[in-house]
C-alpha positions as CSV (number, residue, x, y, z in Angstrom):
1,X,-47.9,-6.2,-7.2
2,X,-49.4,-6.0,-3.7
3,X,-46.3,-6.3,-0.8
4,X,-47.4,-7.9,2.9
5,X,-44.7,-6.8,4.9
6,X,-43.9,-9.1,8.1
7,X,-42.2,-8.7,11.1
8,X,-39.9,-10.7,12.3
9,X,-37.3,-8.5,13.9
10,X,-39.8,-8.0,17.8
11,X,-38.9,-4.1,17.1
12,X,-42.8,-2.0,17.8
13,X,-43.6,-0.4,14.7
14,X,-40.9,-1.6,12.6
15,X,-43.8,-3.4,9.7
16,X,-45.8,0.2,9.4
17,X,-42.6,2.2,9.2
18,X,-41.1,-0.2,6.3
19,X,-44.9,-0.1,4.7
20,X,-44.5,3.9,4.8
21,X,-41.1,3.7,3.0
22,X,-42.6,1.5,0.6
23,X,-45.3,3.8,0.0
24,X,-43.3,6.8,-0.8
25,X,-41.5,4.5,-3.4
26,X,-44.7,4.1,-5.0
27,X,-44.9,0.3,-3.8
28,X,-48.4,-1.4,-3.8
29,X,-48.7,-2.7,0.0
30,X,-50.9,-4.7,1.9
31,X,-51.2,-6.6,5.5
32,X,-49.1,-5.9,8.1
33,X,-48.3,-8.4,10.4
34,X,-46.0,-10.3,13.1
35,X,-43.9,-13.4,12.9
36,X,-43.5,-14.9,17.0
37,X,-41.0,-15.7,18.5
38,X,-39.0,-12.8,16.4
39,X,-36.3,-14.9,15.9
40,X,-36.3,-14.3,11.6
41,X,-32.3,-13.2,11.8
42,X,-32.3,-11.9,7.9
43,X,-34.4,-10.2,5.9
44,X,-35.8,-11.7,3.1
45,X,-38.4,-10.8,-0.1
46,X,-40.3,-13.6,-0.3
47,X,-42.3,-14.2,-3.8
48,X,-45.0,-16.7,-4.8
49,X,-43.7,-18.8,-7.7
50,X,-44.1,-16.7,-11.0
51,X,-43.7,-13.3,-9.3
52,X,-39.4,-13.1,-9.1
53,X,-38.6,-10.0,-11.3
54,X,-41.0,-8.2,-9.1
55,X,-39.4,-9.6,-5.8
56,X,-35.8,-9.0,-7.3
57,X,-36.9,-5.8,-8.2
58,X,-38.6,-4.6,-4.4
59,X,-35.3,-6.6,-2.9
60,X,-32.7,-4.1,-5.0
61,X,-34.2,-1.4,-3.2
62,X,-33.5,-2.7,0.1
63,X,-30.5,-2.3,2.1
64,X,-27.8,-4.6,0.2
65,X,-27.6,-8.5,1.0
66,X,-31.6,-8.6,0.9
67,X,-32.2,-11.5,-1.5
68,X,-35.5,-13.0,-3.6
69,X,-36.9,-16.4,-2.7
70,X,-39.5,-18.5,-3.8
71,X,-42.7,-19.2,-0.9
72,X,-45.1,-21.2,-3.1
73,X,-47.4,-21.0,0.1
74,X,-48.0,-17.0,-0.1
75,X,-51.7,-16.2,-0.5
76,X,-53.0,-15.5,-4.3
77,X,-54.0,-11.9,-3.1
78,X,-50.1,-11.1,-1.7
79,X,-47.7,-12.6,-3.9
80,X,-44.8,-10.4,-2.3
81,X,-44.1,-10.0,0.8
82,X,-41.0,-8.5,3.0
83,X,-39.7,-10.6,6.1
84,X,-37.6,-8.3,8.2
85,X,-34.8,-10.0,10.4
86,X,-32.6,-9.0,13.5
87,X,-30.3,-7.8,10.5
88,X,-32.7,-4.7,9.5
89,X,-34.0,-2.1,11.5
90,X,-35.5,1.5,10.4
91,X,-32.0,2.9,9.4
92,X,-31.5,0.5,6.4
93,X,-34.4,2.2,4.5
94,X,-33.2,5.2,2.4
């Protein structure tokens, strides 16, 4: 499954260097991109309606406390995707 990783958080670079990590776990990823005004304030895995083992399974990975939730709205192409929050910055990635 293909992960779009979104920033919320406002921190420069903060998407690309959570898409590396992802990478050298061998995760599929896709888009970067930006959610204005960064004011997300947790991190979340957010999963189109069908894909939750794989979201549960991306989310144990993360720093504990990141849950799963359903987005019916996520494109077909990117049923996954990672929000990052004010709660997460580069050192929560092993």
């Amino acid at each position: 499954v293909r992960v779009d990783v979104v920033n919320g958080n406002g921190v420069s670079g903060l998407a690309a260097h959570w898409r590396h990590w992802l990478q050298t776990q061998g995760v599929a990823t896709g888009r970067l991109s930006n959610l204005l005004p960064y004011d997300t304030a947790t991190t979340v895995v957010q999963y189109r309606p069908g894909f939750q083992a794989d979201a549960q399974s991306l989310a144990a990975q993360l720093k504990p406390g990141v849950n799963a939730v359903a987005l019916p709205g996520l494109p077909l192409n990117a049923p996954v995707r990672i929000l990052i929050g004010h709660d997460s910055a580069k050192a929560d990635l092993s």
